[in-house]
N, C-alpha and C positions, 0 to 999 in steps of 0.2 A: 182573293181569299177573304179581304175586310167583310166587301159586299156579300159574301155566301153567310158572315158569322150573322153581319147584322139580320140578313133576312132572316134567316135560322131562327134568330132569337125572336123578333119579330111574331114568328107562327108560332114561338112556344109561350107566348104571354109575354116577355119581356120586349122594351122598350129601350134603344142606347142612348145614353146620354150625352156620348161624346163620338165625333162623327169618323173620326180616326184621322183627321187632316186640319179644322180650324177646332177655334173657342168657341163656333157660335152655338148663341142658349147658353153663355155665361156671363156673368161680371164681375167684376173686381170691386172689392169692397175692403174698408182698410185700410191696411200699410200697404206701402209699396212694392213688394217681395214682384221676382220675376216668374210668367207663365210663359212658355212657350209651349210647340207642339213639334214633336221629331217622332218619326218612325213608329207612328201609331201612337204615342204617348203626350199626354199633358205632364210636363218639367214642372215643377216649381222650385226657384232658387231663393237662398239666403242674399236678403240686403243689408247692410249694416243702418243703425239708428233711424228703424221704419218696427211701428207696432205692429201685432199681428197681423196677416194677412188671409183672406177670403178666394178663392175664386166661385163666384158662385151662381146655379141655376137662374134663370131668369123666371123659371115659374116654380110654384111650391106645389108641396106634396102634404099629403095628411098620413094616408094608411097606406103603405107599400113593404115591399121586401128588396132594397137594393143591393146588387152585389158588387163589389170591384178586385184588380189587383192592385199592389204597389209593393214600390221599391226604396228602402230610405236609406240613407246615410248613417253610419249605425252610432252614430255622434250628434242625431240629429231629432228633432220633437215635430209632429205634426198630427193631424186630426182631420176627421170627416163629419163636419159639422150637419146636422138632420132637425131638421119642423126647430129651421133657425129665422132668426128675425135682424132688419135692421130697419129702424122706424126716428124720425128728428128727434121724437119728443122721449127716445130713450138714448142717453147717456151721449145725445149729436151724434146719433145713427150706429155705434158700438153694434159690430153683430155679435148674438146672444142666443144661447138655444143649445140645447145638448149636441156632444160629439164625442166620434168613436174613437179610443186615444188611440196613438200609435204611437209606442213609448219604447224604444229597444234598450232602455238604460238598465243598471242592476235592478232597478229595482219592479222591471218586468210588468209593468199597468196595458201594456197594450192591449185593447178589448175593452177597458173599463169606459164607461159613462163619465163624463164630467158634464158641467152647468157651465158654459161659455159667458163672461160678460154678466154672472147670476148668479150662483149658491154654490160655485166650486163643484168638488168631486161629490156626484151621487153613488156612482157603486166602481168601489174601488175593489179589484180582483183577488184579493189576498183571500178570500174566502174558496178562492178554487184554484188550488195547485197546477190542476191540471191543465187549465185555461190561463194561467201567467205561461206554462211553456209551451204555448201553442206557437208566441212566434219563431219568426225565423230569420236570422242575423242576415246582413247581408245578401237576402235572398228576395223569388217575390213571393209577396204572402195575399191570400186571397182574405177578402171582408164580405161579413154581409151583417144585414141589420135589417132585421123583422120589427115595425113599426104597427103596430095592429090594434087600434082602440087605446087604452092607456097599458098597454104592454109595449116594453120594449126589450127589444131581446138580440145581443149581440155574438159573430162567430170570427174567431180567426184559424184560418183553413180548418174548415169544418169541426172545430172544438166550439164548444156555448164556453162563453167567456163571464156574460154578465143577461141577467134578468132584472128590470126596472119596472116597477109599475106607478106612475106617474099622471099625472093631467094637468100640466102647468099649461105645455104649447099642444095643441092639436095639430096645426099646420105650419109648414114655415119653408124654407127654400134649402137643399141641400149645396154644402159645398166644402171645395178641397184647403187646406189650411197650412201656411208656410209660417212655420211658429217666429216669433222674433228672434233675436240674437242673444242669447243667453248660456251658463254655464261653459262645458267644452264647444258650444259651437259657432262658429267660424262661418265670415262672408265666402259665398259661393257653394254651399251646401246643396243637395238635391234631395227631392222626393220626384217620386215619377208613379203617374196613376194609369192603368190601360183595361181595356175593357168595362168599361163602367155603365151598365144597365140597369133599370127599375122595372118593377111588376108592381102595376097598382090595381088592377082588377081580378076578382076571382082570388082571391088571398085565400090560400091554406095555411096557418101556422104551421110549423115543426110542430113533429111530437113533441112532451115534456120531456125532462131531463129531471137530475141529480141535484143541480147546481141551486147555492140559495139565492131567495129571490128578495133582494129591497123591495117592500111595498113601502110608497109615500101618504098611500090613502088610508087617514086613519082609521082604526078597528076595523079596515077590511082585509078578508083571504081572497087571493087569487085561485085560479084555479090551479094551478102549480102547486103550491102550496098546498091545496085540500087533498090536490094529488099524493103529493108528500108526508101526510098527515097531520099537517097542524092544526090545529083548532084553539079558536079566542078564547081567552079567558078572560076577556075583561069585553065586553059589546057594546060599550061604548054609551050603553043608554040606563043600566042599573050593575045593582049589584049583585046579579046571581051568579052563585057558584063560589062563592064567598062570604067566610066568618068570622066574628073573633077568634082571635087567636085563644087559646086555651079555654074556649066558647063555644055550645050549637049553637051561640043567637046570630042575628045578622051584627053586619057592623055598627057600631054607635055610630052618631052623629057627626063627629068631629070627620068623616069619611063622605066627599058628596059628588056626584055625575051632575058635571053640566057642561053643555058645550061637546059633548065626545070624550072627555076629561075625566080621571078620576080622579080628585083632592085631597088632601089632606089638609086640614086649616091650622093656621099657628093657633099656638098655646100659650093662655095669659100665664106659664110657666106653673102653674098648678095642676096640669092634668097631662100627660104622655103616656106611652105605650100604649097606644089602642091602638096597637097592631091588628093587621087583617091577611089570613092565611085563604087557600084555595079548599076546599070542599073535598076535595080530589089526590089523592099523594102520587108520588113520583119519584122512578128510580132513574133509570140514565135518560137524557130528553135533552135539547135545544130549546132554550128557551129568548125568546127576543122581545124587548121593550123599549118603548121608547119615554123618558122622561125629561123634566122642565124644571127647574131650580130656580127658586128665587135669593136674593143676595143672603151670604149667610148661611141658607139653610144647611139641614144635613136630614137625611134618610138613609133606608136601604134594601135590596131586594135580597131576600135567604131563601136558601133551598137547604135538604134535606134536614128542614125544622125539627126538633123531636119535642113535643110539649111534655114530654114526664118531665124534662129539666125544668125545676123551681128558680125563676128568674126576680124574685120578691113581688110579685106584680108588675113588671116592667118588659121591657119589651121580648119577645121570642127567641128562643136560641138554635140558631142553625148556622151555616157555614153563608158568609155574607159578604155581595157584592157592594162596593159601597160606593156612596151617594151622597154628594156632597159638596161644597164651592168651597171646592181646597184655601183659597186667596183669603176669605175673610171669617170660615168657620175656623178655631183654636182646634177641632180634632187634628187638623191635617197636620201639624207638629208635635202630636203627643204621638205614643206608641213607637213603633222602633225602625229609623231610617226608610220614613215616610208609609208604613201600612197600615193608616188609615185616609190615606186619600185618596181619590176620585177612582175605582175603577178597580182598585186592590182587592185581594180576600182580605177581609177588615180583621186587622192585629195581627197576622198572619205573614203574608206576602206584599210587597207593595205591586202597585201595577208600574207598566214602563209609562214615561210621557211623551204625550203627543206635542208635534211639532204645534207652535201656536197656530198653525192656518186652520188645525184640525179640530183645535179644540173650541169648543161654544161656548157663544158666551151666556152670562144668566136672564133665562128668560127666552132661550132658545129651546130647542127640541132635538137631545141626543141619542144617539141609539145605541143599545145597549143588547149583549149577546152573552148567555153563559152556555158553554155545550160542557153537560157529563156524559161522557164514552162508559160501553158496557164496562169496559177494563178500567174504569174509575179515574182515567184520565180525563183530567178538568180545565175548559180552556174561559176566559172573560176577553171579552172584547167590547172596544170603546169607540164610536164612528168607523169602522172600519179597520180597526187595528186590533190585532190581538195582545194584549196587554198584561194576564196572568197565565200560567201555564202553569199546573203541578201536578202529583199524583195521591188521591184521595187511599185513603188506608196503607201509605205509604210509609215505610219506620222514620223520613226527613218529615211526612206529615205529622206522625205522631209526636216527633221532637218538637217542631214549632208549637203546637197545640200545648207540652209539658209545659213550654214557658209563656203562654199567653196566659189571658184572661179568662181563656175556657178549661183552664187544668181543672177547675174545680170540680165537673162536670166528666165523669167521666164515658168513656165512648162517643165523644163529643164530634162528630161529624162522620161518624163510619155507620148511621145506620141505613141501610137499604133503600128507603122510600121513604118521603116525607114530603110534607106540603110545599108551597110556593108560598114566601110572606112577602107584605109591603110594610114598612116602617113607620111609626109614626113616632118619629125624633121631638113634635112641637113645632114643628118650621111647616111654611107650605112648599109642595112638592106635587107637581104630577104627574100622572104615569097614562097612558094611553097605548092603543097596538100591543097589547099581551096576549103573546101567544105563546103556542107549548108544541112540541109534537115530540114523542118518543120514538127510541133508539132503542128497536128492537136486535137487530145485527150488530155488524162490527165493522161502521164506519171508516174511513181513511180518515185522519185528525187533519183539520185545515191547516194552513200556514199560521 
C-alpha cells in the first residue's frame, strides 16, 4: 500500500520526502531531541536541557507546495521549518528561516508564520478566526504550505490560516522541529509526521481567499490584496493623493519621500500641525500602516477627520489612533488610566499592552491596523494584536467623547466619511505601506 501511494503521488507531481521506513534525505541539526521511524511515521521525542531541534532535508527547496500530516502531544510546541538555513558564520550554524507553527495551546497560532533564529513572529493568526480553529486536538491534522515567489501561503486541514509576502530567504532546506523544554511540557513528549510530499514543478497557486495578507514589501500590493480591494495611498515615491489638512495645496515642506518613506521632520518647536489628510474620504474601510518612531516622538493616524471643526490652527480633528513612544513622551501619563498611549483611541480608550517580545523598539518598523465595520464597529490593532475595540455612535461613545477633550466639538467622530490624516506633532515619524480598501458588506469582525 506504501509503494502504490508513493508511485501515485509520483504521476501526480508530487515527490515523498520520507520513504516510509528510514531518515534517509535528512539530518539532524541542533539540540539533541529524538527521531525515530515506526509504522510509517517519523517520531520526534522531547529531551530534557537540549535546545531546539531540526530534523532536516538534505537538499533545499525554493518554490514548492508541501504537504504533510501530524500528530502532537496537546501539551506540546513544534513546527515545520521552510527556505531554512544553517550556515558557521550565522549565530555557530543556529537554524533560521520561517516555520509553520503548530501550536495546540489556548492561544490557537497553529498555521501562523514565525521567523526561526530571526525577527520572531511574521503573521500571527488572530486576524482569521476561522484559521485559529482549524486545528484539531489530539488528532491528525493535515499541512500544507504554498511557497511561490515571495508568497507564502499557509493551510491547516484545508482552511488558509496565514498569507505572507516576504523576500528575505528564497531558498533553504525544509525540516520537522522538536521545540525545547518549556512551560507544561515534559521529557518524553511526541510529535509524529507521515505522509510528507513536495511539488516543486508546474506550481498552480490556490485560488485567493478572504484572509489578510502581511505584506513585508514596502508600498507594494500583492495580488491578493488588489483582489481584495486595497489600494496605496501613500506609493512610496511622492505625494499624490495628498493635502494640507484644511488646505487644496499640497503638503508644506516639513513632509518628505525618501527612501520609500514618508517623513515628518522635528520642529525647532515653533511650527506644528502641518498635518496632511487623503484627497479621497472614507466611510467604513481597513486601513493598514506601518510606522517608525524615533525616541520621544509622538504622532498620529485620524480617520473620520471633519475639517469644519476649528482646531486654532493646530492639528485636525478626527477620531485618532495614536502614536507615540509611551516611555519617554510625557503624553502617555496624562489623560485618563493611560489613553493616550501607543495604539489607543487617543483621550478616549486606552489600548491593551503588548507582551514586551511584541513590542518594537524605536526605530523599528510597526504595523499598525484600524478596521471600521458597516455597523460602526471599530477595531486598532498593533503588530498583530488587537488592542482597541468599541462602538462608534454608540451612547458609551458619546459618553466618553462628553468628558474628553472633543466635547467641545460637537458630532465629534459620528460623521459618515472623512479623510485619512497623518500627524505632525514636531517629532520625526514615519509612515510607509498605506493602504486603504473599503467595506462595502458586512464583514465577520476579527479576533
Amino acid at each position: 500500500m506504501l509503494f502504490y501511494s508513493l508511485v501515485f503521488a509520483e504521476k501526480d507531481g508530487w515527490t515523498p520526502l520520507f520513504d516510509g521506513k528510514t531518515l534517509n534525505g535528512w539530518n539532524q541539526k541542533g539540540g539533541q531531541a529524538k527521531y525515530r521511524v515506526e509504522n510509517g511515521e517519523i517520531i520526534g521525542t522531547t529531551v530534557a536541557n537540549t535546545p531546539n531541534s531540526f530534523l532536516c532535508t538534505n537538499k533545499e527547496y525554493g518554490d514548492f507546495i508541501l504537504e504533510l500530516q501530524l500528530l502532537v502531544d496537546d501539551k506540546m510546541n513544534s513546527g515545520i521549518q521552510f527556505r531554512s538555513l544553517s550556515r558557521p558564520d550565522y549565530q555557530e550554524g543556529r537554524v533560521h528561516g520561517y516555520q509553520m507553527e503548530v501550536d495546540p495551546s489556548q492561544r490557537a497560532w497553529s498555521g501562523g508564520i514565525y521567523d526561526e533564529g530571526r525577527r520572531d513572529w511574521l503573521y500571527i493568526p488572530n486576524l482569521n478566526p476561522a484559521g485559529k480553529r482549524a486545528f484539531r486536538h489530539n488528532d491528525w491534522n493535515t499541512y500544507r504550505i504554498e511557497a511561490i515567489g515571495n508568497s507564502l501561503r499557509t493551510w491547516v486541514n484545508g482552511v488558509p490560516v496565514t498569507h505572507l509576502i516576504d523576500d528575505m530567504t528564497a531558498k533553504g532546506f525544509i525540516a520537522l522541529q522538536v521545540h525545547s523544554i518549556y512551560g507544561q511540557m515534559t521529557e518524553g513528549m511526541e510529535v509524529r509526521w507521515r505522509k510528507i510530499r513536495i511539488k516543486t514543478k508546474d506550481l498552480v497557486p490556490s485560488p485567493f481567499d478572504h484572509i489578510a495578507v502581511v505584506n513585508l514589501l514596502p508600498n507594494h500590493l500583492s495580488e491578493q490584496e488588489k483582489a481584495q480591494g486595497y489600494q496605496l495611498l501613500f506609493n512610496g515615491k511622492d505625494l499624490q493623493g495628498w493635502r494640507g489638512v484644511h488646505s487644496t495645496d499640497k503638503p508644506g515642506k516639513r513632509w518628505a519621500v525618501a527612501d520609500g518613506m514618508l517623513t515628518v521632520s522635528p520642529s525647532d518647536g515653533s511650527e506644528t500641525g502641518n498635518d496632511i489628510v487623503t484627497t479621497e474620504n472614507y466611510g467604513a474601510f481597513e486601513l493598514v500602516f506601518e510606522f517608525k518612531l524615533t525616541e520621544g516622538a509622538n504622532s498620529g493616524v485620524k480617520y473620520f477627520v471633519n475639517e469644519d471643526f476649528d482646531a486654532g490652527g493646530k492639528s485636525g480633528i478626527g477620531l485618532e489612533y495614536q502614536v507615540l513612544d509611551d516611555e519617554r513622551h510625557p503624553d502617555a501619563k496624562q489623560g485618563v488610566v493611560g489613553n493616550r498611549t501607543l495604539g489607543s483611541l487617543y483621550d478616549l480608550i486606552p489600548s491593551e499592552k503588548l507582551e514586551q517580545r511584541f513590542q518594537r523598539k524605536i526605530g523599528e518598523w510597526n504595523l499598525g491596523r484600524v478596521v471600521v465595520y458597516p455597523n460602526n464597529l471599530v477595531q486598532h490593532w498593533l503588530n498583530g494584536f488587537k488592542v482597541v475595540e468599541y462602538e462608534r455612535k454608540s451612547n458609551i461613545f458619546k459618553a466618553l467623547v462628553a468628558r474628553s477633550k472633543y466635547q467641545v466639538w460637537e458630532g465629534f467622530g459620528v460623521n459618515d466619511t472623512g479623510p485619512i490624516l497623518l500627524q505632525d506633532h514636531g517629532d520625526r515619524v514615519s509612515y510607509r505601506s498605506v493602504k486603504i480598501r473599503p467595506l462595502m458588506a458586512n464583514p465577520m469582525p476579527c479576533e
